[in-house]
C-alpha positions, 0 to 999 in steps of 0.5 A: 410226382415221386423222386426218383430212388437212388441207385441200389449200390452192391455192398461196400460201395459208396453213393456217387459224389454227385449224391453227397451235400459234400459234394453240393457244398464244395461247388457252391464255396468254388462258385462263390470263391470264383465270383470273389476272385472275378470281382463280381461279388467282393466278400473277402480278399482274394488270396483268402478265397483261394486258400479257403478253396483249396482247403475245402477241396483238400477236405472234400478230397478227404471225405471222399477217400474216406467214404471209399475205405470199404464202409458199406453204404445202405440206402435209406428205407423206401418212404413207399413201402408197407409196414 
């Protein structure tokens, strides 16, 4: 069974958050520094884990004012068409 396509977007808009490995990685560091905080799961100190999540944040914040300046997003070519 195929994957859905993304949604073709009007030129000038980036892909939805949801879209981006940007997006994927900043939940899975939040989910990560949440177990470390709770004490499920001690990899660092916990004042670390919250500034390490709030740098990330800060970044992906960035990245995505970024990625909304007006840069034209254009889907990749579909993997179904002729050539």
């Amino acid at each position: 069974m195929a994957t859905p396509a993304p949604p073709v977007l009007p030129v000038g808009e980036s892909k939805p958050g949801y879209y981006t490995t940007e997006f994927w990685l900043t939940i899975l560091f939040n989910l990560f520094s949440l177990l470390n905080v709770t004490g499920i799961w001690d990899y660092m100190p916990n004042s670390w884990s919250v500034i390490a999540a709030a740098i990330v944040n800060a970044l992906y914040a960035l990245s995505r004012g970024q990625a909304k300046q007006g840069i034209p997003y254009e889907a990749p070519p579909s993997r179904t068409a002729r050539r």
